[in-house]
Each structure stands twice: as structure tokens, then as C-alpha cells.
MMTF fields as JSON, N, C-alpha, C and O atoms, coordinates in Angstrom:
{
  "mmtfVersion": "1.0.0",
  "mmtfProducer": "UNKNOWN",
  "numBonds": 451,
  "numAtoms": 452,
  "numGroups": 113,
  "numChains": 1,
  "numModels": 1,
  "chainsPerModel": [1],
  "groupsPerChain": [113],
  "chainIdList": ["A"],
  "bondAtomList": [4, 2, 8, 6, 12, 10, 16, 14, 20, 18, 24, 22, 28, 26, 32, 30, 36, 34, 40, 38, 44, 42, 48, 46, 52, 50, 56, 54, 60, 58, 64, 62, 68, 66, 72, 70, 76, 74, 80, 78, 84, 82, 88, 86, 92, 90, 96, 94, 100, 98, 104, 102, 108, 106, 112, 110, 116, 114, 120, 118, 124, 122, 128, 126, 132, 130, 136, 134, 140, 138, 144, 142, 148, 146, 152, 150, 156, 154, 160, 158, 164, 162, 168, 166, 172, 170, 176, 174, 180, 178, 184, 182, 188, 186, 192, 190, 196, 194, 200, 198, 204, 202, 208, 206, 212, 210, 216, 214, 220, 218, 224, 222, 228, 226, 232, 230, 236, 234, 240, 238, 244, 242, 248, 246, 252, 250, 256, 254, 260, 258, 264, 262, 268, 266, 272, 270, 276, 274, 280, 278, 284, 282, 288, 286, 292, 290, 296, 294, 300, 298, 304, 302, 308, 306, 312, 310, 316, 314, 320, 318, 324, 322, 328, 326, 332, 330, 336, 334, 340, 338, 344, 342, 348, 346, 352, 350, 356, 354, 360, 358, 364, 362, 368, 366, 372, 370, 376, 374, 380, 378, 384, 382, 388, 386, 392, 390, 396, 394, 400, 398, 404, 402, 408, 406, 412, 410, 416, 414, 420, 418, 424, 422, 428, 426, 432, 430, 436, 434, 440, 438, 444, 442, 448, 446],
  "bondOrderList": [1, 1, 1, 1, 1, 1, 1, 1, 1, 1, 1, 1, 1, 1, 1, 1, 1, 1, 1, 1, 1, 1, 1, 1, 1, 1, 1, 1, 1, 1, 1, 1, 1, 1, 1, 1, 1, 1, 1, 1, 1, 1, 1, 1, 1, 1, 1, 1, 1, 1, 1, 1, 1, 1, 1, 1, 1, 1, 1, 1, 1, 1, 1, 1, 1, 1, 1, 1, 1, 1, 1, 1, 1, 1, 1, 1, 1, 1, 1, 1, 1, 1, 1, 1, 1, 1, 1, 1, 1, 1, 1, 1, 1, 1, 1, 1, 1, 1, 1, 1, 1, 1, 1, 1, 1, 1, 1, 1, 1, 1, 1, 1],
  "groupList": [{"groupName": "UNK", "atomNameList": ["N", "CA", "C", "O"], "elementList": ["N", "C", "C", "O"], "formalChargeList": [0, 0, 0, 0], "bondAtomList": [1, 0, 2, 1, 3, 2], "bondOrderList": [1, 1, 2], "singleLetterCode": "X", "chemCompType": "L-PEPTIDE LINKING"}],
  "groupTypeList": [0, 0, 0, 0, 0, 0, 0, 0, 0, 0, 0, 0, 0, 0, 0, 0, 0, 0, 0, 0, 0, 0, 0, 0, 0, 0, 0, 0, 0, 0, 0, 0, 0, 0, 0, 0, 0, 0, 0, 0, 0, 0, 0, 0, 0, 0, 0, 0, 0, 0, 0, 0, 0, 0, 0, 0, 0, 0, 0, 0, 0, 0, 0, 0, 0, 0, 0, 0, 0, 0, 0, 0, 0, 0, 0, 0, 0, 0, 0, 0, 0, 0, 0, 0, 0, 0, 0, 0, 0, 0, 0, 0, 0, 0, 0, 0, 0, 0, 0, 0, 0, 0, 0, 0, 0, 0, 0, 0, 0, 0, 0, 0, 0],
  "groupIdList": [1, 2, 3, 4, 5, 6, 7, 8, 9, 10, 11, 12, 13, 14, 15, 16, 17, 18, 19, 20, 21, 22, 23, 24, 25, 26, 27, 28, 29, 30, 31, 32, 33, 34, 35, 36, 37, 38, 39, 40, 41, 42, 43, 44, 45, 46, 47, 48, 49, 50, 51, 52, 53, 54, 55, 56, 57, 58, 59, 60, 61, 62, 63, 64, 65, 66, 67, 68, 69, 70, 71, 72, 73, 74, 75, 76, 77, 78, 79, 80, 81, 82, 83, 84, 85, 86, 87, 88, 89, 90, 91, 92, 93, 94, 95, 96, 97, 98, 99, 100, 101, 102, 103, 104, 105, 106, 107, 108, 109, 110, 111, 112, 113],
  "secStructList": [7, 7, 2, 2, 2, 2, 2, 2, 2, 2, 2, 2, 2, 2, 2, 6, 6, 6, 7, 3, 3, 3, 3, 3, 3, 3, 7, 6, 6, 6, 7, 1, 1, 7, 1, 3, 3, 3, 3, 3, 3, 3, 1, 1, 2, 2, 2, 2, 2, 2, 2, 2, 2, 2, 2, 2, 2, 2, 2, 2, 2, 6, 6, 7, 7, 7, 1, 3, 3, 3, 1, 6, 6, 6, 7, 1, 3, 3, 3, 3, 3, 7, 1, 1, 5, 7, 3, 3, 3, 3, 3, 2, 2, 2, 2, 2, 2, 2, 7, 2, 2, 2, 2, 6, 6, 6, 1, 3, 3, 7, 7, 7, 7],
  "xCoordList": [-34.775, -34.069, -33.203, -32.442, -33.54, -32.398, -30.93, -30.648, -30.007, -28.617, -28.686, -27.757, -29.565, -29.258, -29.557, -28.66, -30.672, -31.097, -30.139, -29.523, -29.877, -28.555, -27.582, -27.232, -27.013, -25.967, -25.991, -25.014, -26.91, -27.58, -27.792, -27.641, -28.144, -27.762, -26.872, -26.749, -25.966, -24.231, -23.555, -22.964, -23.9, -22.895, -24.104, -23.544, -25.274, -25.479, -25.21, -25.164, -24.92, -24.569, -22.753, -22.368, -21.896, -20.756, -20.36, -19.412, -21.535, -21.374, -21.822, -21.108, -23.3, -23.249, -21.872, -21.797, -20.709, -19.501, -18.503, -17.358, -19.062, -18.182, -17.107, -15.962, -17.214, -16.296, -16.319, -17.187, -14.526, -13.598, -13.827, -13.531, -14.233, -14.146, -15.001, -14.602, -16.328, -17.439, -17.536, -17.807, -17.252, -17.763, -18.055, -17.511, -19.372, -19.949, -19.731, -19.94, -19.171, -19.057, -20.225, -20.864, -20.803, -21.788, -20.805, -20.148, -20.839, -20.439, -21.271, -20.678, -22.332, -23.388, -23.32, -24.012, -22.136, -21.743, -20.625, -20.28, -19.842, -18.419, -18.13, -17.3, -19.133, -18.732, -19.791, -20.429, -20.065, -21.106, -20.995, -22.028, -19.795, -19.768, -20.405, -20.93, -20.412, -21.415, -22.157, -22.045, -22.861, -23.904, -22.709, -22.457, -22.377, -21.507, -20.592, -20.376, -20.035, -18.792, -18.706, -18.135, -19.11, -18.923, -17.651, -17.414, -16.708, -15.463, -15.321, -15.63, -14.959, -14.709, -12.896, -12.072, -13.163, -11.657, -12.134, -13.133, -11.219, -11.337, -9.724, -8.718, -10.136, -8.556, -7.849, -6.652, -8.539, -7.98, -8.455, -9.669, -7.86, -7.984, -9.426, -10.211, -9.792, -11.454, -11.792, -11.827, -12.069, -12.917, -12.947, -14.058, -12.271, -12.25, -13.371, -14.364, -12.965, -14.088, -15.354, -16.469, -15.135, -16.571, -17.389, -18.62, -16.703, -17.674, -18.268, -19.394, -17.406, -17.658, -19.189, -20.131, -18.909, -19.692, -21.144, -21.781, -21.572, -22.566, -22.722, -23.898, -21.591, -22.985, -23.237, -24.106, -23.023, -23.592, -24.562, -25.552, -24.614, -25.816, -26.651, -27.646, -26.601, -27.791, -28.627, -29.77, -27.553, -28.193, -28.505, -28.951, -28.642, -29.137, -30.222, -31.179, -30.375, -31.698, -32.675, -33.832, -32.251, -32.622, -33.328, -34.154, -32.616, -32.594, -31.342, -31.169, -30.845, -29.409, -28.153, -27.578, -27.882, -27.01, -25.811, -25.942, -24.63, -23.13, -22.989, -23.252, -22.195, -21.836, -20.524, -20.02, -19.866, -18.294, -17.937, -18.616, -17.144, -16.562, -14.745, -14.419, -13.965, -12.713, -11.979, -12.124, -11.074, -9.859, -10.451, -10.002, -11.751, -12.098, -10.918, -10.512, -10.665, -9.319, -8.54, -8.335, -7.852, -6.82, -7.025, -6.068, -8.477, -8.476, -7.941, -7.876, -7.508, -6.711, -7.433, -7.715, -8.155, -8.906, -9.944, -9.442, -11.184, -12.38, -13.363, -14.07, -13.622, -14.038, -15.618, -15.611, -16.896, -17.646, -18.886, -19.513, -19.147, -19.365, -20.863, -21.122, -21.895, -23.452, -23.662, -24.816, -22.655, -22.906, -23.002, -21.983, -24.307, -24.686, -23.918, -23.76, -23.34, -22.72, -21.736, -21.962, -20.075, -19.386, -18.831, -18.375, -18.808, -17.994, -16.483, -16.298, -15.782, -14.543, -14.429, -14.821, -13.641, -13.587, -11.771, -11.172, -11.021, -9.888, -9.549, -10.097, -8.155, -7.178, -6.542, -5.789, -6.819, -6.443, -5.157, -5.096, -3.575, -2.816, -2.891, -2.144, -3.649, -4.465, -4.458, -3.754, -5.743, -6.804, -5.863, -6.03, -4.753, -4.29, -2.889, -2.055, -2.79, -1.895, -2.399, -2.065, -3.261, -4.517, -5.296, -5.622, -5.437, -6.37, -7.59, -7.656, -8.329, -9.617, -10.399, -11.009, -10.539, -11.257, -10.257, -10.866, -9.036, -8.094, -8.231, -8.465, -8.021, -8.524, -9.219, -8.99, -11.117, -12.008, -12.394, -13.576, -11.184, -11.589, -13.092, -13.685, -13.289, -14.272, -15.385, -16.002, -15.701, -16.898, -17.413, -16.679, -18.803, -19.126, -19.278, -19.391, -19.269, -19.43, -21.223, -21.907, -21.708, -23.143, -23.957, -24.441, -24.022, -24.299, -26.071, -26.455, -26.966, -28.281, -28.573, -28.969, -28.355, -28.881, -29.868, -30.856],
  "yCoordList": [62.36, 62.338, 61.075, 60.617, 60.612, 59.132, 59.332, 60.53, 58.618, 58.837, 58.745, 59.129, 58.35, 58.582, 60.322, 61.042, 60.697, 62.207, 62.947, 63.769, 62.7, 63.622, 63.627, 64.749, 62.733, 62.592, 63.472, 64.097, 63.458, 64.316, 65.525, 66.244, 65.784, 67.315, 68.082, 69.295, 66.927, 67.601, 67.79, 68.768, 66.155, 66.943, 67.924, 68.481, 68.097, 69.324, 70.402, 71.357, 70.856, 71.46, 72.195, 73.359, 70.795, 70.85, 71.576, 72.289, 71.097, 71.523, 72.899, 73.8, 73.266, 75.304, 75.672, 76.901, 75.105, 76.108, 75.391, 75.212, 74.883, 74.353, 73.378, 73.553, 72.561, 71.507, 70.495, 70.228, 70.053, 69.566, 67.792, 67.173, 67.371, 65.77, 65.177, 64.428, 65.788, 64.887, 63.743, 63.308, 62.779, 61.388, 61.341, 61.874, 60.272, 59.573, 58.127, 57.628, 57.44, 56.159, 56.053, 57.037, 54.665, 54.063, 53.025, 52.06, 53.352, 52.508, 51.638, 51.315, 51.326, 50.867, 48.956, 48.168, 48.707, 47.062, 47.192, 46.121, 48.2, 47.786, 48.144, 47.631, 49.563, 49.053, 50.066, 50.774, 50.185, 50.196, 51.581, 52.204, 52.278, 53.429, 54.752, 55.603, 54.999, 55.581, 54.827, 53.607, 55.555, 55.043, 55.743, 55.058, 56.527, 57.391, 58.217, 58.527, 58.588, 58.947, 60.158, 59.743, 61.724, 62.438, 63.134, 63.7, 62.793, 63.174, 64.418, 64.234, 65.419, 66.546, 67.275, 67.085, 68.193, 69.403, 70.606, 70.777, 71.462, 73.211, 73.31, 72.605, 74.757, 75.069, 75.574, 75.351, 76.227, 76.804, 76.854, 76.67, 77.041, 76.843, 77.157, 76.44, 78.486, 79.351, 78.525, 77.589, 78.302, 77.61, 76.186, 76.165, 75.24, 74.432, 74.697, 74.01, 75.804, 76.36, 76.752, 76.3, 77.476, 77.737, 76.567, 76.596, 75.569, 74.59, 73.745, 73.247, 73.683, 73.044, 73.785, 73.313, 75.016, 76.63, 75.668, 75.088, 75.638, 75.445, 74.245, 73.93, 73.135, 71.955, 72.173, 71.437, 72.454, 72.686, 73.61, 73.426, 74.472, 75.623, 74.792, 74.679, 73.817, 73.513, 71.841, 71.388, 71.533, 70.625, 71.435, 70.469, 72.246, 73.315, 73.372, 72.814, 73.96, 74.06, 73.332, 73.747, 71.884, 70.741, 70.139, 69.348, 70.861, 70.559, 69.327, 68.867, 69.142, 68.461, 69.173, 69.717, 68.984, 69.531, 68.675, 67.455, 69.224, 68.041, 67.954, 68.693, 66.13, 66.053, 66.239, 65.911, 66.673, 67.412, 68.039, 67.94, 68.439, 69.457, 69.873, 70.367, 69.285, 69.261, 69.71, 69.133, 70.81, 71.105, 71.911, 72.343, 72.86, 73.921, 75.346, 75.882, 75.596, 76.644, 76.798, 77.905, 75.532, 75.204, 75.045, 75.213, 74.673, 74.452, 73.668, 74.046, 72.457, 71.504, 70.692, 70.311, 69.951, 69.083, 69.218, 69.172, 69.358, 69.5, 68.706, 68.742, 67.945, 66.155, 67.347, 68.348, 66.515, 67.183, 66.032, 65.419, 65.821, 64.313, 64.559, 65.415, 63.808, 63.883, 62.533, 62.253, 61.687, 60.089, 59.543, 59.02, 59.487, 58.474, 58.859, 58.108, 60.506, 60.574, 61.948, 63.123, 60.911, 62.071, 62.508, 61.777, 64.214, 64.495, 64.89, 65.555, 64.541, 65.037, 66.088, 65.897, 67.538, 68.474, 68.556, 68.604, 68.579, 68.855, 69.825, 70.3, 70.033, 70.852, 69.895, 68.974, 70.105, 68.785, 67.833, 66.606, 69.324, 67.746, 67.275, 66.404, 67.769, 66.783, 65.528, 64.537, 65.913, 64.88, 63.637, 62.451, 64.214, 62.965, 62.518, 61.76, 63.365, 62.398, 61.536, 60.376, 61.795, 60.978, 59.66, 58.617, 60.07, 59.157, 57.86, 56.659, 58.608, 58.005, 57.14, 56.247, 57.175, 56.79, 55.579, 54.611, 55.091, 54.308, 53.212, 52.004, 54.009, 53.156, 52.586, 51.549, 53.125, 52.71, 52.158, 51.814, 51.672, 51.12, 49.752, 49.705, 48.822, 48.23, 49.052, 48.62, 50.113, 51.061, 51.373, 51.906, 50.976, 51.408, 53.176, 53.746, 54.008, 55.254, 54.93, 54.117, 55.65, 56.117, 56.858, 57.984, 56.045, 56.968, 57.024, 57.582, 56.463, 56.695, 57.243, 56.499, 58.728, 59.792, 59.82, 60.439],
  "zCoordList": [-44.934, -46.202, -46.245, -45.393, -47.53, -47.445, -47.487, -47.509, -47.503, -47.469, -49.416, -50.127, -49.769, -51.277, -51.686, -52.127, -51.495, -51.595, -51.081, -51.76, -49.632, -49.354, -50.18, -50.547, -50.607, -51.573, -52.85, -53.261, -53.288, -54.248, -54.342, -55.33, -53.333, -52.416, -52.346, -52.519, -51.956, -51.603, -52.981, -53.439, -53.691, -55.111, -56.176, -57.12, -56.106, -56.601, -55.903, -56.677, -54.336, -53.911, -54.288, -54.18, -54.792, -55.478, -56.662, -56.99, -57.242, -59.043, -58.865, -59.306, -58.067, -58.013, -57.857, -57.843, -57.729, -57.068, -57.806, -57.394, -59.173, -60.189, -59.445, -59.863, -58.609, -58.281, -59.814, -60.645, -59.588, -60.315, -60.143, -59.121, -61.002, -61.182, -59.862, -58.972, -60.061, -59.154, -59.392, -60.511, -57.983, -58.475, -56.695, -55.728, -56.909, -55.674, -56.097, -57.203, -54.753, -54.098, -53.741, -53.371, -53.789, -53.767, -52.444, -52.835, -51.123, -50.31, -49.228, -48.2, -49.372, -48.605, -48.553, -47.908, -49.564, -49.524, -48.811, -48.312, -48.542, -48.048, -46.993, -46.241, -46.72, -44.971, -44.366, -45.146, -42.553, -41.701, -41.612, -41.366, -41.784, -40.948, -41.805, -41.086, -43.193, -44.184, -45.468, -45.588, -46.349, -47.126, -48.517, -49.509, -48.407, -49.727, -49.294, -48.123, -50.271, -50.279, -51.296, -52.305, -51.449, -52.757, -52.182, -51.114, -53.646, -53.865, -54.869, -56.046, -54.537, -55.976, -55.309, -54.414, -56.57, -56.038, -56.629, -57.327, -56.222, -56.17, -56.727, -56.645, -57.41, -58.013, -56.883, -56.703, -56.144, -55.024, -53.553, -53.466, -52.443, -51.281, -51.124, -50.504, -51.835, -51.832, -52.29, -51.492, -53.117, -54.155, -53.109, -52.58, -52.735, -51.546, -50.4, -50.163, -49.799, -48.915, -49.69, -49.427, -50.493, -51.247, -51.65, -51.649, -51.984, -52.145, -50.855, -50.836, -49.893, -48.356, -47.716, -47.079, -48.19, -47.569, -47.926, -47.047, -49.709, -50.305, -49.825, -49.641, -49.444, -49.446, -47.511, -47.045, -47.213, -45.333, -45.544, -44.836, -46.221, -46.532, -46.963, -46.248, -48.372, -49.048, -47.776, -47.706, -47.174, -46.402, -45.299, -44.681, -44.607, -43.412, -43.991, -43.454, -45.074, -45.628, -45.764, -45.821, -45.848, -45.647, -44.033, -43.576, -43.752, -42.156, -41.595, -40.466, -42.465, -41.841, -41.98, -42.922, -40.621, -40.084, -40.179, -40.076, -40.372, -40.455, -38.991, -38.042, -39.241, -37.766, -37.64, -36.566, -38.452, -38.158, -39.772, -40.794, -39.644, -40.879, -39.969, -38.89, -41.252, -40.777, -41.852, -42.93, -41.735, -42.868, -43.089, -44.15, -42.609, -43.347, -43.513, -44.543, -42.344, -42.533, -43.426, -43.925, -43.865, -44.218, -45.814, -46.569, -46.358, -47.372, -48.389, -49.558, -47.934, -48.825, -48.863, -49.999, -47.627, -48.292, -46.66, -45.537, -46.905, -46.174, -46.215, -47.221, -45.34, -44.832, -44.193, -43.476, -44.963, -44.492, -43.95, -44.814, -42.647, -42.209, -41.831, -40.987, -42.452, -42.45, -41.668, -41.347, -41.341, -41.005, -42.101, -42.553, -42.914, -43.903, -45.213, -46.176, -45.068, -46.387, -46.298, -46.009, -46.844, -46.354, -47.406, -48.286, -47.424, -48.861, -48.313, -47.294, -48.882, -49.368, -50.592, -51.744, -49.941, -50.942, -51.415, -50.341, -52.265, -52.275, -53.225, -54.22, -52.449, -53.405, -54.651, -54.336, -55.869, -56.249, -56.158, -56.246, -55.839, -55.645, -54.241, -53.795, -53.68, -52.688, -53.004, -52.811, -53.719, -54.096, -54.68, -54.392, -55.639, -56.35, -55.626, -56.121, -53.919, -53.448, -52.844, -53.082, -51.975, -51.636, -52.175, -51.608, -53.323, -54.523, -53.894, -54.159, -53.106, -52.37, -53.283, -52.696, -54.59, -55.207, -55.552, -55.097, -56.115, -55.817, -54.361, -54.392, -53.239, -52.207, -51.986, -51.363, -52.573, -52.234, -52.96, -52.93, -54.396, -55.399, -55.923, -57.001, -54.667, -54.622, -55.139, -56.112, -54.645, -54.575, -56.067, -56.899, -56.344, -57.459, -57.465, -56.38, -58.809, -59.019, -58.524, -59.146, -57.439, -57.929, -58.98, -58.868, -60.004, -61.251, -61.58, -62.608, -60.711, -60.76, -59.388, -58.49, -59.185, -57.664, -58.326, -57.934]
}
């Protein structure tokens, strides 16, 4: 599976569980260590996990397996790491203390998955 398909994966895997303001980074110019970046939020801690739940399920299914998953407990914000493509799930004032998409501002939106 390419790091583009995966990507595709994960944030349709997002949207089944109604995640909040999907956007994918297109990071494959800016640096070595992934291919993308899908960013969403959850109203709530569940909904956080619930969406983390679906995209490791829908890529298992796939046959890829994450190579780490962090913050799941806690539910604020859950880093879910494939190598080529990592999602970030948040709580949103997480998300907007954070503001990843701000940081990674170089990064085009991937808007053709």
C-alpha cells in the first residue's frame, strides 16, 4: 500500500467516527521521517479514542499494523504512527493549542487522495 492509499485509509477511517476538521499534509517535500500527516479532532476524549480505535482497525484490515500509538488513554491527543503516515487525533483545545497545521505551515493540504 502506498503512503498515499494509507492516508486515505486513515482519514476515511476518521470521517466513519465523524472527526472534526480533517485535513492531510502532504509532507513528502519537507522532510524524511513521514510521507503525511492526517490531522482531525473529537468533541470528546471517546470520540478521540473512537476515532484512533477505527483508523488501527481499518489499517489491520489492511494488513498494516501501527508502529506506535501514543495518548491513547488519555485521550487528548493520540499520535497514531504508520512511518509513512502519521495521524494526529485531538481534543480540540488541543488541537488549537497545538496548531500543527500552523507549524507545518509549508505543507500543502493533500487535496487529491
Amino acid at each position: 500500500m502506498t503512503p498515499k492509499v494509507l492516508a486515505k485509509l486513515v482519514a476515511n477511517a476518521a470521517e466513519d467516527i465523524q472527526a472534526i476538521d480533517l485535513v492531510v499534509l502532504d509532507l513528502t517535500k519537507l522532510t524524511s521521517f513521514t510521507d503525511y500527516f492526517v490531522i482531525c479532532s473529537g468533541k470528546s476524549d471517546t470520540q478521540v479514542r473512537a476515532i484512533a480505535t477505527s483508523i488501527v482497525e481499518k489499517a489491520k484490515s489492511k494488513n498494516r499494523e501501527p508502529l506506535g500509538l501514543e495518548g491513547y488513554n488519555q485521550g487528548l491527543w493520540v499520535l497514531v504512527d504508520f512511518g509513512d503516515v502519521v495521524a494526529h487525533i485531538f481534543y480540540q483545545e488541543i488541537r488549537d493549542y497545538y496548531n500543527l497545521e500552523k507549524l507545518w505551515g509549508d505543507a500543502p493540504a493533500a487535496t487529491t487522495l
